[in-house]
C-alpha positions as CSV (number, residue, x, y, z in Angstrom):
1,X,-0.7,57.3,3.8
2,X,-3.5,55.1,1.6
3,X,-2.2,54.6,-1.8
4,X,-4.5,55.8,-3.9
5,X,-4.2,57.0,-7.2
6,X,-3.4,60.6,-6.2
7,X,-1.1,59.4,-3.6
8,X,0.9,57.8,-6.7
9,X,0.5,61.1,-8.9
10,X,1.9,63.1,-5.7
11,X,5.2,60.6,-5.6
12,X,5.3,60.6,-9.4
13,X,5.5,64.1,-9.4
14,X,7.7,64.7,-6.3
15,X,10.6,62.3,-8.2
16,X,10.0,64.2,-11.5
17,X,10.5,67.3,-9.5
18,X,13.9,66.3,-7.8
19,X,15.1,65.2,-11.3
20,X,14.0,68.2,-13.2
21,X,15.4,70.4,-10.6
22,X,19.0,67.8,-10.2
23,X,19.2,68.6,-14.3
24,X,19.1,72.3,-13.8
25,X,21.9,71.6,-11.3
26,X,24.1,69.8,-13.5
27,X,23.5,73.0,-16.1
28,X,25.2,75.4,-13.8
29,X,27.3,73.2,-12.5
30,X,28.9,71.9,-16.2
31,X,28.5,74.8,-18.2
32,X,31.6,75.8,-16.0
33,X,30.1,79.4,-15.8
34,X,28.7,79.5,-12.4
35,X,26.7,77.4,-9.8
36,X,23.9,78.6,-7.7
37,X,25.1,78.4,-3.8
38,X,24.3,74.7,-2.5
39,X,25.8,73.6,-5.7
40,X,28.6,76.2,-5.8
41,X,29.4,74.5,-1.9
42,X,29.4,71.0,-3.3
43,X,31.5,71.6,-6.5
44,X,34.0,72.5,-4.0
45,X,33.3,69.8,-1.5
46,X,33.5,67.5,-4.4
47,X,37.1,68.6,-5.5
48,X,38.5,68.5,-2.1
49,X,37.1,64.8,-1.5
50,X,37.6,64.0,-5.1
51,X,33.9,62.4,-5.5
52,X,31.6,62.9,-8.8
53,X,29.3,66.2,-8.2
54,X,26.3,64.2,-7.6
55,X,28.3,61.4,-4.7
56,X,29.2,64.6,-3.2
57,X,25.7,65.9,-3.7
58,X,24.2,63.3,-2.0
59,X,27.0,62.9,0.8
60,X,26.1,66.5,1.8
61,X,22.4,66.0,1.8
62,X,22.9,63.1,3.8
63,X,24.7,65.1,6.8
64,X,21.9,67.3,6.5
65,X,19.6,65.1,7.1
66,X,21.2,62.9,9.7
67,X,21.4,66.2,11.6
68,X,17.5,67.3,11.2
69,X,16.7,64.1,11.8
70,X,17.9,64.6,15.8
71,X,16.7,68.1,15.6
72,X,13.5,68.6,13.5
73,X,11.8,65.4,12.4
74,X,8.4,66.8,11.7
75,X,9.8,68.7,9.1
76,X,11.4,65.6,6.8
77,X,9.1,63.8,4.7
78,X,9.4,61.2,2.4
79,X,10.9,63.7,-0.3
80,X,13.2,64.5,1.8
81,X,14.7,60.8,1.5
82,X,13.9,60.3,-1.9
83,X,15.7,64.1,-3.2
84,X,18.6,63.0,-1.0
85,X,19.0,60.2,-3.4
86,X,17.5,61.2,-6.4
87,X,19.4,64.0,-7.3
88,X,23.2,62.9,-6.6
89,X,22.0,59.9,-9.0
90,X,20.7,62.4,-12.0
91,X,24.1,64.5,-11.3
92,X,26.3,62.0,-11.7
93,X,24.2,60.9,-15.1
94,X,24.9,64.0,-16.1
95,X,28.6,64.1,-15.4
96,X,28.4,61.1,-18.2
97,X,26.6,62.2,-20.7
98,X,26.0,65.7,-20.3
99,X,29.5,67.4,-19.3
100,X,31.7,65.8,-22.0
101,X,29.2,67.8,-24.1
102,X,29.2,71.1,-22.9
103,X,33.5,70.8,-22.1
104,X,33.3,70.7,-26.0
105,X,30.8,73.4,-26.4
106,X,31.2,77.1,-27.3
107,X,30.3,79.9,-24.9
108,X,27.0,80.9,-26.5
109,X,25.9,77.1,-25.8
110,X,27.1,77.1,-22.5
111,X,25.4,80.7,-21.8
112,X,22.2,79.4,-23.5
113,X,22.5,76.0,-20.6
114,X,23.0,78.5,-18.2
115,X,20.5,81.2,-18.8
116,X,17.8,77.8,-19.1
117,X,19.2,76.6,-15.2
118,X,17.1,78.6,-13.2
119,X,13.8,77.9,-15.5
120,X,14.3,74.2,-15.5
121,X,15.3,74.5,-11.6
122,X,12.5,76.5,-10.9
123,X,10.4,74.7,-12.6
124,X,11.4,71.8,-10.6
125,X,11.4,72.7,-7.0
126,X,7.7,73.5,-8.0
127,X,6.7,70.2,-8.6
128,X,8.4,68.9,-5.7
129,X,6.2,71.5,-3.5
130,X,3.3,70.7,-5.2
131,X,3.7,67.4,-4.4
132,X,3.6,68.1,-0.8
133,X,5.6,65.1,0.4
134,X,8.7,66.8,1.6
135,X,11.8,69.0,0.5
136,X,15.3,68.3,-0.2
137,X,17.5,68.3,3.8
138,X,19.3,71.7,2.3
139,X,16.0,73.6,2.1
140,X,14.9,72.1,5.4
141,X,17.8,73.3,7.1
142,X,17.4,76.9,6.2
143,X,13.6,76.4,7.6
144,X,15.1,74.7,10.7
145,X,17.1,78.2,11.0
146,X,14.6,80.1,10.5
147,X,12.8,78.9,13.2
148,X,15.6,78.9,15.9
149,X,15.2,82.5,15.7
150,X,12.4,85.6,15.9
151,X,13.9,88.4,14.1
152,X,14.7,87.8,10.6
153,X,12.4,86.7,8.0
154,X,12.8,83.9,5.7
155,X,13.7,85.7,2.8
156,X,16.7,86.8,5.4
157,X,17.5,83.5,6.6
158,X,17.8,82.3,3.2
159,X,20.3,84.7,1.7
160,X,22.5,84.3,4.7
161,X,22.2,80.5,4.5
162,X,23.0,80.9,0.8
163,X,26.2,83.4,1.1
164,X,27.9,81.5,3.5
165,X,27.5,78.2,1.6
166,X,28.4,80.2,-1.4
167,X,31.4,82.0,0.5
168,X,32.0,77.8,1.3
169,X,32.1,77.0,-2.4
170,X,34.3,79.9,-3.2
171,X,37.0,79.2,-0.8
172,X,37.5,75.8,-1.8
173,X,37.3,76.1,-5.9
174,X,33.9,76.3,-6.8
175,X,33.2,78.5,-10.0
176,X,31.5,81.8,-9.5
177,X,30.0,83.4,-12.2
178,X,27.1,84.5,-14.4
179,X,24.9,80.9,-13.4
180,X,25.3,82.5,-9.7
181,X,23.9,85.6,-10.3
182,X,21.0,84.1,-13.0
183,X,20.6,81.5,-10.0
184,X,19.7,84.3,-7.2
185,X,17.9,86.7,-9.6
186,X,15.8,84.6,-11.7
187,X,15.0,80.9,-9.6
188,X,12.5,83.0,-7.2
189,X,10.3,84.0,-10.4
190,X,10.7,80.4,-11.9
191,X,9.3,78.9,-9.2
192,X,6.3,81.5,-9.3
193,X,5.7,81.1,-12.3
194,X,5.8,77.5,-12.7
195,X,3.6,77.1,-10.3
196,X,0.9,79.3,-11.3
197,X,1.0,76.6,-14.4
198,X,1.4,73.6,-12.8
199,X,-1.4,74.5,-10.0
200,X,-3.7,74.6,-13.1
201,X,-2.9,71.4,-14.5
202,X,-2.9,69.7,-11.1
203,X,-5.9,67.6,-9.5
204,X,-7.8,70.1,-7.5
205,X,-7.8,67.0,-4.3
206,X,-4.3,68.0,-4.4
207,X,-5.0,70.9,-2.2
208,X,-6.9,69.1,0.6
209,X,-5.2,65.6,1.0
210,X,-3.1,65.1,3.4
211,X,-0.4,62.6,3.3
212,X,0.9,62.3,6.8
C-alpha cells in the first residue's frame, strides 16, 4: 500500500478502533456483571491459566490467527495483526487503572459501565471496519466458518460461534450476566448506528481506495 495521507488516516483510525472497542471490553469484563461471549471465553481462559484478561486476550487471538493463517490468508489484514496486539495491551491497562475502580464501585456505577459497553464497543468495531484494513482473528474465524458451509447464514454462524464460546466461558468461571445479554441485544444497533455517523465524517476516498 502507498502511504498517503489517507492511508495514515485509515491506520489511525483502525488502532483507535481496536482500542475503543478493547475499552468496552474491559467494561463488561470489570464491572463483574457480565461479558459479551469472546470475552466471557477468555475471562475463563484467563483464570484457568492465571494470565491478566488482556495476556489471555491476546494469547487467544493469537491461536486464532496462527490457525487462519494455514487456512484463510486472504482474509487477515494488517488489523488483524495490529487488534491481536492492540487490545490485550488496552485490557491489561485497564486491569490497572480501571478495575481497582469499579471493585470499589456501587452497583448503579457498574450497571451505568455496563449499559455504556456495547455503545463504546459498537462504536468501535465501526471504526475498525471503516478502516478497511482487517478485523480482529475472532471475527475472521466466524467468517472462515461461514464459508466452510452453504446452508446457514451469517447471522446463524455467528450466534452459534458465540454460544459455544459463551457455553466455553461459562464452564470454566466466566461471569454471565446482564453485560451478556446488553452485549447480544444492543452491539448490532451500535455498530449501525455508529456507522451511519462515522461514514459522514469520513473522507469520501475512503470508499474507493483500496489498500491491498
Amino acid at each position: 500500500m502507498k502511504f498517503t495521507k489517507l492511508g495514515l488516516y485509515r491506520t489511525l483510525l483502525m488502532c483507535a478502533g481496536f482500542m475503543v472497542a478493547a475499552f468496552g471490553s474491559a467494561l463488561y469484563v470489570y464491572s463483574g456483571l457480565g461479558a459479551d461471549a469472546f470475552n466471557l471465553m477468555v475471562q475463563g481462559v484467563s483464570g484457568v491459566l492465571g494470565l491478566a484478561i488482556g495476556t489471555t486476550s491476546s494469547l487467544i487471538q493469537f491461536i486464532f490467527l496462527a490457525f487462519l493463517i494455514f487456512v484463510s490468508r486472504p482474509l487477515i489484514g494488517i488489523g488483524t495483526f495490529g487488534g491481536t496486539v492492540l487490545i490485550g495491551m488496552v485490557m491489561n491497562l485497564c486491569e490497572i487503572f480501571l478495575q481497582p475502580q469499579l471493585a470499589h464501585a456501587g452497583l448503579l456505577m457498574r450497571v451505568l459501565c455496563v449499559m455504556l459497553a456495547p455503545i463504546i464497543v459498537g462504536t468501535g468495531v465501526a471504526m475498525v471496519n471503516l478502516a478497511s484494513m482487517g478485523m480482529a482473528p475472532n471475527d475472521i474465524l466466524s467468517v472462515w466458518l461461514f464459508t466452510r458451509q452453504k446452508k446457514l447464514p451469517y447471522r446463524a454462524v455467528r450466534i452459534i460461534y458465540d454460544v459455544v464460546q459463551l457455553a466455553i466461558g461459562l464452564a470454566l468461571g466466566g461471569v454471565v450476566g446482564i453485560g451478556t445479554v446488553l452485549s447480544a441485544v444492543l452491539t448490532g444497533p451500535a455498530i449501525q448506528a455508529a456507522s451511519g455517523v462515522l461514514e459522514k465524517l469520513t473522507p469520501q476516498q475512503m470508499q474507493t481506495v483500496s489498500l491491498k
